[in-house]
C-alpha positions in Angstrom: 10.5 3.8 -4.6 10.8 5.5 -7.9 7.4 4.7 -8.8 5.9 5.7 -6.0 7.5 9.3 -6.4 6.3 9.5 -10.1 3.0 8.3 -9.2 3.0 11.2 -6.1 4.1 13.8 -8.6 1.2 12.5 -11.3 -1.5 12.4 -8.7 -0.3 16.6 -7.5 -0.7 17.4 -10.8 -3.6 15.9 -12.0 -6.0 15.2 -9.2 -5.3 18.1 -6.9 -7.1 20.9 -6.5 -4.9 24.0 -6.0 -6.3 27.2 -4.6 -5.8 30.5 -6.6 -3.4 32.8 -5.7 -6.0 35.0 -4.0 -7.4 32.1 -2.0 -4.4 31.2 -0.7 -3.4 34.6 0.5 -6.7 34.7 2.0 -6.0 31.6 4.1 -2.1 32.2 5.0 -3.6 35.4 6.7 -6.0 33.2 8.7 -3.4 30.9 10.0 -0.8 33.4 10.9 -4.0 35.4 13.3 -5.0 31.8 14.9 -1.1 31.3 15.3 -0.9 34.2 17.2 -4.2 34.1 19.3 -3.2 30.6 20.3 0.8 31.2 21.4 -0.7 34.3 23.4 -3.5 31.5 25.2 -0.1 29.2 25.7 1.5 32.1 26.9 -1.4 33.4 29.2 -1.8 29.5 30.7 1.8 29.4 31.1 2.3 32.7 32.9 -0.9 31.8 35.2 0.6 28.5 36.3 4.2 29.9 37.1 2.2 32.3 39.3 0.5 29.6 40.8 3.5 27.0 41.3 5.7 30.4 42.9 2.6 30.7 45.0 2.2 27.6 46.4 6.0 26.6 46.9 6.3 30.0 48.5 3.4 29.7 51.1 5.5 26.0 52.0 8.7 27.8 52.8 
């Protein structure tokens, strides 16, 4: 098990390529507007099936 962490830390340090500081900003903004566009679809879908399920169970009654 120790092996395998020293070979993990060797293999971040020499083989991967990091983005610059720039870069990285760049791409934290990109997740955090697709993170938002897709809870508000989740929300939307949600909101339009509770409408739906109230709809139908109240047309029963």
């Amino acid at each position: 098990m120790v092996n395998y962490i020293k070979e993990s830390f060797e293999e971040l340090r020499a083989n991967v390529t990091w983005p610059s500081w720039a870069e990285g900003q760049n791409l934290m903004v990109v997740v955090a507007v697709f993170s938002i566009l897709f809870s508000l679809a989740v929300w939307g879908v949600d909101t339009a099936l509770a409408k739906l399920i109230k709809l139908y169970f109240g047309a029963i009654n």
